[in-house]
N, C-alpha and C positions, 0 to 999 in steps of 0.2 A: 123373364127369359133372358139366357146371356145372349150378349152384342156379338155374337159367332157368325165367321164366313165359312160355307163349306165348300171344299176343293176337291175335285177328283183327277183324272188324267183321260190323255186319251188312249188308253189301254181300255176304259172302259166303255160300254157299251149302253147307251142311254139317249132316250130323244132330247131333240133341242125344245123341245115342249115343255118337257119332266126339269129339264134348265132352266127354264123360266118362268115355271109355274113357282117353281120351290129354292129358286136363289140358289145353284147351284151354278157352280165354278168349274173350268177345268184349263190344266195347265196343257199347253200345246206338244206336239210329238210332231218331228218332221220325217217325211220318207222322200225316195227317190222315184221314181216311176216312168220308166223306159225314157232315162235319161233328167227328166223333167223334176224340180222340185218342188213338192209342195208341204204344207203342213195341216195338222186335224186336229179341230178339238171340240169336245162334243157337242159343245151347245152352239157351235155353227150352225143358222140356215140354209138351208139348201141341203141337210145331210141326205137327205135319202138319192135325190140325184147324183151327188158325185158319187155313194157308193157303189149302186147302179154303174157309173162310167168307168170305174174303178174294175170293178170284177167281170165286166167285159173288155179290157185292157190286159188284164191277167189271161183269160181264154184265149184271146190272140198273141197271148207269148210274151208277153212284156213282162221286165224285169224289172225289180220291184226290192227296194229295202228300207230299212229303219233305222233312226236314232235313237240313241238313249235321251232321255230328259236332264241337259245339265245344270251345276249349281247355278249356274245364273239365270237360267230360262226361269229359277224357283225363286228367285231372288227377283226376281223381274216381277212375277207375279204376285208374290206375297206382301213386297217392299208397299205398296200402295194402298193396303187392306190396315197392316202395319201402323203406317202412317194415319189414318183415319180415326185411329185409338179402337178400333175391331180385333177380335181374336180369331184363331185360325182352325179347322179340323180339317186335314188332306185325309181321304181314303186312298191309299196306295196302287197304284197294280205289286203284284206278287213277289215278295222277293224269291222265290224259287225260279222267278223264270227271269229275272230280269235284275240290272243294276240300277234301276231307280230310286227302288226302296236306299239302298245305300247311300245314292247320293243325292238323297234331301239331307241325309242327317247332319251333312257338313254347310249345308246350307240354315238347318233350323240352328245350330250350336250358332254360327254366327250373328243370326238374327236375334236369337235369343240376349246376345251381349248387348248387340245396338236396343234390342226394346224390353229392357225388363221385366216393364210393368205391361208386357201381351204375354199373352197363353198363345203358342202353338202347338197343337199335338197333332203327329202321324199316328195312322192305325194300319197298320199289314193288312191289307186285308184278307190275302194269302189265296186272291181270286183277281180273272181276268172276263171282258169281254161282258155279257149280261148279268155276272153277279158280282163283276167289281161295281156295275152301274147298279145293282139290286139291294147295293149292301150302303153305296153314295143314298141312292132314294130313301133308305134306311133310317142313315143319319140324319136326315133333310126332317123325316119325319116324327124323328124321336125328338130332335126340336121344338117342331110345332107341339109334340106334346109338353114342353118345357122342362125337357132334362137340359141339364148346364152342359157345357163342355168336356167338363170331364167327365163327368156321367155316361154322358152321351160316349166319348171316347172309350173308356172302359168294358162298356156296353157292348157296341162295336168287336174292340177286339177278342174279347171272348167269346163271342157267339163265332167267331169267322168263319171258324167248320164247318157250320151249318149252313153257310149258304154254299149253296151246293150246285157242280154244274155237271151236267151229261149231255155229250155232243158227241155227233161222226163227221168225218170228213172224206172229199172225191176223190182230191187227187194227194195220194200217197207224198210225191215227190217232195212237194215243199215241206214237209214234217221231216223227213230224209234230209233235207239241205240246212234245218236249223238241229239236224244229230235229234231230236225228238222220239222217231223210231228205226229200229236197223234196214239195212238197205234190203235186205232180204224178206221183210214183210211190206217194203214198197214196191218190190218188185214180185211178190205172189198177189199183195191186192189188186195192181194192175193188171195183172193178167186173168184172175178171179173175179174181178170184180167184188173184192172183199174189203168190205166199209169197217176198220176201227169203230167201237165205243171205248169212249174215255173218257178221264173227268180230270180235274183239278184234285189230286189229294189234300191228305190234312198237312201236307210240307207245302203246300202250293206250288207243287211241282205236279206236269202231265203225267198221266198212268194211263197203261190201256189195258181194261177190265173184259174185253170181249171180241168177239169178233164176229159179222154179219155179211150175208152175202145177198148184195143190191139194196137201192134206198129204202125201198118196204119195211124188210127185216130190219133195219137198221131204226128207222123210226119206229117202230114196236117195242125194239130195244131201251130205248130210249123211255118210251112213255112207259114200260114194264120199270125201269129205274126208279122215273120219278113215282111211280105211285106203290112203291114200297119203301118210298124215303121221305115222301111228305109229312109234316108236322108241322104248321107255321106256328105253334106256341103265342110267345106275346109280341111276333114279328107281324108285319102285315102281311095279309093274304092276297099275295102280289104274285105271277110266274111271270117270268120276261123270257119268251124264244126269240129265239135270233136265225138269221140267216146269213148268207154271205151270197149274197145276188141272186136267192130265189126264191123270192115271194111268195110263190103260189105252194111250193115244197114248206115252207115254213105258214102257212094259212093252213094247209093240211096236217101239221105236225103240232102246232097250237088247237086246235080239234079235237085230234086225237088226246090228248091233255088233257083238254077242259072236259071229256068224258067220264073222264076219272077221276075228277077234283070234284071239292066241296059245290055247293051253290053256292054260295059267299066270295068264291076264287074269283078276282081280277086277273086278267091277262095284258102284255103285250107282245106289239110285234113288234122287233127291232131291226134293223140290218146294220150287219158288224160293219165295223171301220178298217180303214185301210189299215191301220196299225197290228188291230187281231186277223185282218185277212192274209198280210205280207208273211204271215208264219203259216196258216192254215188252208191258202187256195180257195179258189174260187166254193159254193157251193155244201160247203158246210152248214151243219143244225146245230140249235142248240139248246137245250131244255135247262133254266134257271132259275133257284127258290130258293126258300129256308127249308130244311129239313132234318133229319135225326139224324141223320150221318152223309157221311160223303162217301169212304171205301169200306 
């Protein structure tokens, strides 16, 4: 098996378990949070507590943003892996939604000069939040089963489509403040109380495929997605749901799921990061897999 470190970010959404069970890496993301600064990355302990502190900081109003991941946060990180005589596979967050993807690439071209004799490859994964982290556990896994690196990478990027996300979200606003959706169905769902479903397209850019009115409908919606789009083929039979600081919403929403899945179907339960929360709001689901299609 190749001498490979695997990377992901914390755009994605993955426990600090699944990090250490399977040697997984993640490069750090800093945000602001009613004034305060901190930083996330996933295979920290303690995640489930500060998200928890995190998205009841969000309810009481606090203001809340992100950085980009820059070339030397990646140079930082990979320079030591590098050094070791190890090689590198980063699963990306999305370049549709972000300028990360972009700017490792000026960070691997460099690194590439100083280490020749290392393989690093990025893969898009053209996913954020529980199937950037579905798609990391992916890689981690095709590994252990002894694909090499580039294998393994190639692997990865072509299947990306498939892993597949559908999620709603509460509160309107914060989708309206990163332009996600117009100000005019931020302002009927607050008034409606009308929940977006939407997913990650095959650009890895947001799209909103529906509309639902109250969490019910909305989680119906959602398990009605996934179980017209399941297929895990030669992927692992894994669904990662997510929540964003509501546990018991997301225990009921993972249920409703595994009714409809295989017996063979693995589950977990995640709670997104402040990274996918500072764009999504408190309060969101998320249903995560390989499947036959995305839109």
């Amino acid at each position: 098996m190749d001498n490979y470190v695997i990377f992901t970010d914390a755009g994605a959404d993955i426990t600090a378990e699944i990090c250490s069970q399977y040697d997984i890496h993640g490069i750090p993301m800093d945000y602001l949070l009613a004034g305060q600064a901190g930083t996330f990355r996933p295979e920290d302990p303690g995640r489930e507590t500060l998200c928890a502190r995190f998205y009841d900081m969000l309810r009481s109003g606090a203001d809340i943003s992100t950085s980009q991941i820059t070339p030397y946060a990646f140079e930082a990180a990979f320079t030591p892996v590098l050094e070791e005589g190890r090689d590198i596979l980063y699963c990306c967050f999305s370049s549709g939604m972000s300028a990360t993807w972009q700017n490792v690439q000026s960070t691997v071209a460099a690194l590439s000069e100083r280490y020749p004799e290392r393989t690093l490859r990025c893969v898009d994964s053209l996913s954020a939040s529980g199937g950037q982290g579905l798609i990391t556990l992916q890689a981690a896994l095709n590994r252990e089963k002894g694909m090499s690196l580039s294998e393994n990478a190639d692997w990865l990027q072509s299947s990306a489509v498939h892993f597949c996300h559908w999620f709603t979200v509460s509160d309107l606003d914060f989708l309206k403040r990163g332009g996600r959706i117009s100000p005019t169905l931020a302002f009927l769902g607050g008034k409606l109380q009308i929940k977006p479903t939407m997913i990650i397209g095959n650009d890895g850019k947001l799209k909103v495929i529906g509309k639902a009115r109250g969490q019910k409908a909305a989680m119906q919606s959602l398990t009605r997605s996934y179980s017209e789009s399941f297929g895990f083929g030669d992927a692992a039979h894994i669904v990662f749901v997510g929540h964003a600081g509501v546990p018991e919403a997301g225990a009921q929403l993972l249920e409703m799921v595994r009714e409809v899945s295989p017996a063979d179907t693995q589950f977990q339960l995640i709670s997104l990061s402040p990274i996918i929360g500072a764009h999504t709001g408190p309060d969101m689901l998320v249903v995560a897999h390989f499947g036959t299609h995305r839109e």
